[in-house]
Every structure is written in structure tokens, then in C-alpha cells.
C-alpha positions as a Markdown table, in Angstrom:
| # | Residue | x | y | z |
|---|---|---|---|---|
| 1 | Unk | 72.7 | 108.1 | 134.7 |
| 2 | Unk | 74.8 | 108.8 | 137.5 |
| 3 | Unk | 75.5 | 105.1 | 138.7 |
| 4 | Unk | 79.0 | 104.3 | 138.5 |
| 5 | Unk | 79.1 | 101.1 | 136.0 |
| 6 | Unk | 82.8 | 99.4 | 137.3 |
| 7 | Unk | 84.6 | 99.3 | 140.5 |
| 8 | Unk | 88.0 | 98.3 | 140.4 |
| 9 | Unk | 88.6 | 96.0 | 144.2 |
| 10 | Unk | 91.9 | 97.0 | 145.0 |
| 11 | Unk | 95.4 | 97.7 | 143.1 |
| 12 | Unk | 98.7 | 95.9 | 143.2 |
| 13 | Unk | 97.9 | 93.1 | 146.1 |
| 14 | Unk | 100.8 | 91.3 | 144.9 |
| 15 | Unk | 103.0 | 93.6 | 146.8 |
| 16 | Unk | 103.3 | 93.9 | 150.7 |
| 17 | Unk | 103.2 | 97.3 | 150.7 |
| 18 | Unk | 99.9 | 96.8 | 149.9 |
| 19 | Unk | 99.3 | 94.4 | 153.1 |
| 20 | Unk | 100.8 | 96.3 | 155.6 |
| 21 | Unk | 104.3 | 94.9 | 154.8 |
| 22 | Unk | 103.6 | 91.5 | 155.1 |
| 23 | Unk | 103.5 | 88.6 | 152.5 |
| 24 | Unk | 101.0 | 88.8 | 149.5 |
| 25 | Unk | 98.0 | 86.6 | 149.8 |
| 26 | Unk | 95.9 | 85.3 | 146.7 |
| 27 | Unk | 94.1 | 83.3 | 148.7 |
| 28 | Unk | 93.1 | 86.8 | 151.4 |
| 29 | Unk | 92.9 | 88.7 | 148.2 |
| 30 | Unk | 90.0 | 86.6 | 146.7 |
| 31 | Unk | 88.1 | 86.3 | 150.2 |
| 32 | Unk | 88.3 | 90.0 | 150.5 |
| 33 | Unk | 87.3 | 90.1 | 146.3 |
| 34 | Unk | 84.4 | 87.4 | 147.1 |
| 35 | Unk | 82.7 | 89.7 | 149.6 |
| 36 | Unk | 83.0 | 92.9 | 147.4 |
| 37 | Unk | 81.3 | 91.3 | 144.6 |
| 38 | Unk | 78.6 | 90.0 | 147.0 |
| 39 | Unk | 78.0 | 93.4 | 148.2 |
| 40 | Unk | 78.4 | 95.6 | 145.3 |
| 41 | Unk | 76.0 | 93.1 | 143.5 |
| 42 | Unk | 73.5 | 92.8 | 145.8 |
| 43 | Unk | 73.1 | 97.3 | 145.6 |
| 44 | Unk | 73.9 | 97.1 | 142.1 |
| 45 | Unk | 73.4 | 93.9 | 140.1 |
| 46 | Unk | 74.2 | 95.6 | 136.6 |
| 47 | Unk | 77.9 | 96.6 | 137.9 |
| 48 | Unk | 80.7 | 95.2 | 136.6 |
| 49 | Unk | 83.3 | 94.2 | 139.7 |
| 50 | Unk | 86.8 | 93.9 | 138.5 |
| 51 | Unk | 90.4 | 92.3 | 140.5 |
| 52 | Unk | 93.0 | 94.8 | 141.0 |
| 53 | Unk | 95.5 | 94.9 | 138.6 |
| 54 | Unk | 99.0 | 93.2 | 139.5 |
| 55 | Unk | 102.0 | 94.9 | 139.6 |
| 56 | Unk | 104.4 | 93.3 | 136.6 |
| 57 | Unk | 107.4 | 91.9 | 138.4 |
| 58 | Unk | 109.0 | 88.4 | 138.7 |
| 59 | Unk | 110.4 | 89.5 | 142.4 |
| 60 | Unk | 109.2 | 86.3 | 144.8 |
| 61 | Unk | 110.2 | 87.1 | 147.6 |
| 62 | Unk | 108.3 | 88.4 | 151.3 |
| 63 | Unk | 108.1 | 91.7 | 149.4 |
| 64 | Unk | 106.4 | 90.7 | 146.2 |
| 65 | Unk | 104.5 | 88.1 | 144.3 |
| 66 | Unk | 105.1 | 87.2 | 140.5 |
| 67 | Unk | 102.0 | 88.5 | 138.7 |
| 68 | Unk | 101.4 | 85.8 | 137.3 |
| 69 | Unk | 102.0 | 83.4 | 140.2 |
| 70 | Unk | 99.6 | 85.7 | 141.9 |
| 71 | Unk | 96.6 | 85.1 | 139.2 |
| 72 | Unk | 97.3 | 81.3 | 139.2 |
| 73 | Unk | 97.1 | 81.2 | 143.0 |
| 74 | Unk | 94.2 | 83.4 | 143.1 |
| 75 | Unk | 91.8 | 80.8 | 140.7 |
| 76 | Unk | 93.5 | 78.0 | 142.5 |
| 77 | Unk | 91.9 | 79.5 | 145.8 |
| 78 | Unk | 88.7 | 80.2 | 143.7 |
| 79 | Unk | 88.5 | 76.8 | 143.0 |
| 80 | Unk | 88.9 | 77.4 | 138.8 |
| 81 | Unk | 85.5 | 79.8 | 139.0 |
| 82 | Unk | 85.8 | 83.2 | 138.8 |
| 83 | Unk | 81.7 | 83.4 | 139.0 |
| 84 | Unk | 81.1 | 85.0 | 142.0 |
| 85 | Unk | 84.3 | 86.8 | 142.5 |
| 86 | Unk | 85.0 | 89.2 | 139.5 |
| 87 | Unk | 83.6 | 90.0 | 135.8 |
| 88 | Unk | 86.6 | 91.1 | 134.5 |
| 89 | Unk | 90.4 | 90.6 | 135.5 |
| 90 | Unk | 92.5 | 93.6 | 136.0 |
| 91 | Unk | 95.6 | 93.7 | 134.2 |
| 92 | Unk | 99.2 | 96.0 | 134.0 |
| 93 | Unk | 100.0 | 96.2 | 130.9 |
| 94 | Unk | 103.2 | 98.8 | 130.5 |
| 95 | Unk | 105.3 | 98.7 | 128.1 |
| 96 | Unk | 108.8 | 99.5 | 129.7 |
| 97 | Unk | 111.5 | 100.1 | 127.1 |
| 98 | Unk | 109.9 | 98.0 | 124.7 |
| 99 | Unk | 107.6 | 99.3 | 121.4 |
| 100 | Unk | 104.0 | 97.4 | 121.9 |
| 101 | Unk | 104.7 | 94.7 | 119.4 |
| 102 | Unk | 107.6 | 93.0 | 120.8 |
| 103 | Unk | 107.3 | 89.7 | 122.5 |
| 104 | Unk | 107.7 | 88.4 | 126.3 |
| 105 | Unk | 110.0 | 86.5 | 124.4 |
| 106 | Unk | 112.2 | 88.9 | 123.3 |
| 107 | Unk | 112.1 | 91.0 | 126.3 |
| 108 | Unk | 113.9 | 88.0 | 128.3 |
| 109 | Unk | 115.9 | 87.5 | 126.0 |
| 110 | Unk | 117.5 | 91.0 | 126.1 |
| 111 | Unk | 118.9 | 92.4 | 129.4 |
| 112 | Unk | 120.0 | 95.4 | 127.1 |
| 113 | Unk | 117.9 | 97.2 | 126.1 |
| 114 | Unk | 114.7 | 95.4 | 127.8 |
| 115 | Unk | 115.7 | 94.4 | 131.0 |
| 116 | Unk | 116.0 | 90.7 | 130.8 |
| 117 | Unk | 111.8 | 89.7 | 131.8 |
| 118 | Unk | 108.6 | 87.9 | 130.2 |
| 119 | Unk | 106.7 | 91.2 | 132.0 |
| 120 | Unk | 108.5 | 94.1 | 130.8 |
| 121 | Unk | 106.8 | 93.8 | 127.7 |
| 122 | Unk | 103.5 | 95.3 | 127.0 |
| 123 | Unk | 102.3 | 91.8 | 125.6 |
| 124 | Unk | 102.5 | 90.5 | 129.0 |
| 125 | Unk | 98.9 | 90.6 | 129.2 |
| 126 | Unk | 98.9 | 87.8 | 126.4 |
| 127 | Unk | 100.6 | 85.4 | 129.5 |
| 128 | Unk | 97.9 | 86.9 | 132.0 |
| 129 | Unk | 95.0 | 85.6 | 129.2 |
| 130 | Unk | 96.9 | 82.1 | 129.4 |
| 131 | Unk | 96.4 | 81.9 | 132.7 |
| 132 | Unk | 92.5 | 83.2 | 132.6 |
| 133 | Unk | 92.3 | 80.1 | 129.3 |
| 134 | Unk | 94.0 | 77.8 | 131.7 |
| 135 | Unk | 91.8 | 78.1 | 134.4 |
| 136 | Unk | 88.8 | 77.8 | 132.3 |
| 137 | Unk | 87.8 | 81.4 | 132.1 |
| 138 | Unk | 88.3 | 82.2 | 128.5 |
| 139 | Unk | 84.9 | 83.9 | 128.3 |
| 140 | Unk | 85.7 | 86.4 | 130.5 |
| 141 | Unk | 87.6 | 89.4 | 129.3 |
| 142 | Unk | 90.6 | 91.5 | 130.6 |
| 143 | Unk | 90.2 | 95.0 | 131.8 |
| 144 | Unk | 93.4 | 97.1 | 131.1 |
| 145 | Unk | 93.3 | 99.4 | 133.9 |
| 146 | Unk | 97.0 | 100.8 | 133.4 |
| 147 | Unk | 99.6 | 101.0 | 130.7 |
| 148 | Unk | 101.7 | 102.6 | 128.9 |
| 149 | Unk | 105.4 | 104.2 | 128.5 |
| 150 | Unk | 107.2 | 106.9 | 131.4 |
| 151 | Unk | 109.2 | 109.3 | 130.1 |
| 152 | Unk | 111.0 | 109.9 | 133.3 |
| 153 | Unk | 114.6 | 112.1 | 132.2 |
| 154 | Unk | 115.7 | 112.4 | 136.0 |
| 155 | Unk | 118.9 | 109.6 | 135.7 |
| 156 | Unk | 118.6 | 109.0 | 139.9 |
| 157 | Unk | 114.9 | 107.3 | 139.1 |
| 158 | Unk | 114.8 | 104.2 | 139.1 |
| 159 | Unk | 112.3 | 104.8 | 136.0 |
| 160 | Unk | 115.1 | 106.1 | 133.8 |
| 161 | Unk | 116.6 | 103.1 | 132.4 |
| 162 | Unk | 112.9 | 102.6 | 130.4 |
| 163 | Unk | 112.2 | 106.0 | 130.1 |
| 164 | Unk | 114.3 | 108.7 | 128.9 |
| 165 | Unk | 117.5 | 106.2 | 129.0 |
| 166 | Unk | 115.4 | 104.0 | 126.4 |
| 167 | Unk | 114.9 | 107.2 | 124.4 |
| 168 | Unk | 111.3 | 107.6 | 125.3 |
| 169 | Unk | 109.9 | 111.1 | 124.6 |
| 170 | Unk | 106.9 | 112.5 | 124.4 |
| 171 | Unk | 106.1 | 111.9 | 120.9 |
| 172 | Unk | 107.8 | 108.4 | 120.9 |
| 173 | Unk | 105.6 | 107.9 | 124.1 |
| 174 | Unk | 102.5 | 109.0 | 121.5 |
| 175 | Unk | 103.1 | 106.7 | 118.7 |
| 176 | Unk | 103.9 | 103.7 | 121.3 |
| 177 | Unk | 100.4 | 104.6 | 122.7 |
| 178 | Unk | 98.7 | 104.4 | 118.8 |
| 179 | Unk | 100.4 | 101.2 | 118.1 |
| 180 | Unk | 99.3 | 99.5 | 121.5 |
| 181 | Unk | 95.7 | 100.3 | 120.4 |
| 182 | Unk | 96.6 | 99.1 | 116.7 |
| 183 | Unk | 98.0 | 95.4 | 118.0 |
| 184 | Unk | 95.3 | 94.8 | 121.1 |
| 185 | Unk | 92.5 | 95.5 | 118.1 |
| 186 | Unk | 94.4 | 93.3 | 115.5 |
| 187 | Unk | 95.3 | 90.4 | 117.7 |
């Protein structure tokens, strides 16, 4: 009673924002994630240390990572074992404009009205798991630690176009909410 049972190392290190507005580093990131675990582990050996989630973008560029560029370069810099570093991976899972059921497929495949990406889909953490399956880590399991829909109604934001613009309200926001519970359990 009174221990804290997870802690979360870090949020969104695929941005540089995040790194003092330099380049994102999977390979910093996991050195950094290395000597959490080692410390929170050594006070606490029944805590669970999980990796920041990643910001969901396909943006490559000195201001931004790819999330999943970011994953694959982190277990490429933990040498394809995750033992040592993390118990669970951190992942963003919103759902943007799109109900929780449709596919990274369909979400690049439709500028309008899903924006034209694999990760503006809510089933992007599917392609985050492929990574983890990749890498070897398929017993290890994914920690959502952010999702679900804005309902942002101000049209300067740059939110708007998958919030209010998409026709997300409240109660849409609700039943979008239900039904990402409904599919994670059922697939």
C-alpha cells in the first residue's frame, strides 16, 4: 500500500522539443531508459518500468521522428532485448477522425476525411506490436498510456479538422471511447 506500482520514463522523445530542440535520439533515449530501470529496480524490484509513449506522426525531419522509426531504432540500439530496459512499451493510441475500428489502411488511403496516415488511426498500435513481434518481444505487452478523440470546436486549432470538423462531440467522443475498449478486448 502506498508504493507506486508503474513509472512511465519519459513522454514523446521522438520530438525535439523534448531534447531541447535538437534531433530525436533512440539510441540517448534507451541509455537514459537503461539507467531508469536499473535504478527504479534496484529500490523497487516489483515495479513495472515502462518507455514513454511516442508521439503518432510520420514527420522525419530535425523536428520529429516517425513513431515507429523511433521504436525500431530504439530495439536496434537495445540490441533486439528489451530485458533490462522496460516491462512494458508505451504507446499513443488516438484516434483522430477515425471510429476505433477502421484500419491504418484506410486512414492512408483517405486524405478526406482521415488525413492521409497509417498513424491517425487508433489501430496504429497494431503497427507498434509488429514492431515489438519483430524484434522478438512478443511476450511483452503494450501499455496504452494515452488515447482517445478531441473535441476541439475552436476552427484556428490546429485540432479542428479531427475534432469538431470531423463531427466529434461529446457523446460521439463517448461511444468512440466504448468501442475502443470493445475492439482492443476482441482482437
Amino acid at each position: 500500500k502506498g508504493r507506486i506500482a508503474a513509472y512511465q520514463i519519459w513522454n514523446e522523445p521522438n520530438l525535439a522539443r523534448e531534447w531541447g530542440k535538437k534531433r530525436p535520439d533512440p539510441a540517448g533515449y534507451v541509455r537514459m531508459l537503461k539507467m531508469s530501470y536499473d535504478a527504479i529496480k534496484a529500490i523497487d524490484p516489483n515495479a513495472l518500468v515502462i518507455t514513454a509513449g511516442m508521439a503518432p506522426t510520420g514527420t522525419d525531419t530535425e523536428e520529429a521522428m516517425p513513431d515507429i522509426k523511433f521504436y525500431d531504432q530504439m530495439y536496434t540500439a537495445m540490441k533486439n532485448n528489451s530485458d533490462g530496459y522496460f516491462d512494458m512499451l508505451g504507446a499513443h493510441a488516438a484516434g483522430f477522425a477515425a471510429a476505433p475500428e477502421i484500419s491504418p489502411d484506410e486512414t492512408a488511403a483517405k486524405e478526406i476525411p482521415y488525413g492521409g496516415e497509417r498513424f491517425f488511426a487508433f489501430r496504429h498500435v497494431e503497427e507498434v506490436r509488429e514492431v515489438m513481434v519483430k524484434h522478438g518481444d512478443e511476450d511483452k505487452r503494450i501499455a496504452i498510456l494515452e488515447f482517445g478523440w478531441t473535441t476541439d470546436d475552436r476552427p484556428d486549432s490546429p485540432y479542428y479538422w479531427h475534432g469538431a470538423g470531423a463531427g466529434i462531440d461529446e457523446a460521439l467522443k463517448g461511444k468512440y471511447l466504448v468501442r475502443a475498449f470493445q475492439w482492443a478486448e476482441e482482437n
